[in-house]
C-alpha positions, 0 to 999 in steps of 0.5 A: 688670780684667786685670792691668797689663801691662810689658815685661820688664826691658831689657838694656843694648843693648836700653835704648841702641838704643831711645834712640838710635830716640828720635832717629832719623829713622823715626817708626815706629821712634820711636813704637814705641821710646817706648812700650817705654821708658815701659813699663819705666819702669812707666808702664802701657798705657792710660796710654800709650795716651793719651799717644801716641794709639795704641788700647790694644790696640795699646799692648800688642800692641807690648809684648807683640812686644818681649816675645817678639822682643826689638828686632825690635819695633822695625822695621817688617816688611812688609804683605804677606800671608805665605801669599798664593798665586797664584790661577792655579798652573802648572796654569792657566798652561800652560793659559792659555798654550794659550789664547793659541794660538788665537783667541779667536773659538774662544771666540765672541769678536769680537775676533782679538786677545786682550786681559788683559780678554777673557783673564780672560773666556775664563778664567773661562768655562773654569772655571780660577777661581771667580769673573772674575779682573782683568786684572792677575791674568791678567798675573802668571800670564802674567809666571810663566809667562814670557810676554811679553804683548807677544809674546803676542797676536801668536802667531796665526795664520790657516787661510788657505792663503795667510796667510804669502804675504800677511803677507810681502807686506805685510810688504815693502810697509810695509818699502817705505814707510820 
């Protein structure tokens, strides 16, 4: 059976702002607050465990982060993963950004426009990832890049002689309708 463990003696701040969490508004902070304060009064973790419902391992988990942070232990830090990487670098970025310079026929695509979809498609197929990324992926990378994707898809432009001609003039012809 391990031994019993309990967090190291208080100091007088520490003891304060722990009953003062014991009022406050978050429950986070409270329930983390309450589990300190039972343990210096030398109630054990399994005990306390069935007192606030909490497993017992996390009963010392918290026991063991007050021991080492001090009130840190206390407030809620973030989900988020601390090491996460993009899973397109800059590398991939600038190439995607080439990408979105030409058609995606180019690619045997249906489509003259591009989409986040049929761009996380093209992607995958040209080897810059392992496996089909979303289109909120795609997105990021672009959003890093600093493209706008609004701006994005409108950067094509037609091998007909006479694409500029006709884009003005339908251009003047829409203007011409307001």
């Amino acid at each position: 059976m391990p031994a019993s463990l309990f967090v190291r003696a208080l100091t007088f701040e520490e003891e304060y702002r722990l009953k003062r969490c014991l009022r406050g508004k978050d429950p986070f902070a409270l329930r983390r607050a309450h589990l300190i304060l039972g343990s210096a009064r030398g109630i054990s973790a399994p005990l306390l465990s069935r007192q606030t419902g909490f497993v017992v391992s996390m009963v010392r988990g918290i026991i063991h982060r007050f021991n080492e942070h001090g009130l840190e232990a206390v407030r809620r830090q973030s989900n988020r993963p601390k090491s996460a990487a993009p899973l397109l670098d800059e590398a991939a970025c600038e190439q995607i950004r080439q990408f979105l310079h030409q058609s995606p026929r180019a690619w045997s695509k249906k489509s003259s426009l591009w989409s986040l979809a049929l761009l996380a498609e093209v992607i995958y197929e040209a080897g810059l990832t392992s496996h089909q990324v979303s289109d909120e992926t795609v997105r990021r990378a672009l959003k890093r890049c600093g493209v706008n994707w609004k701006r994005a898809k409108h950067w094509i432009t037609s091998p007909d002689r006479g694409y500029e001609r006709k884009k003005t003039s339908r251009t003047l012809d829409r203007l011409g309708q307001l």
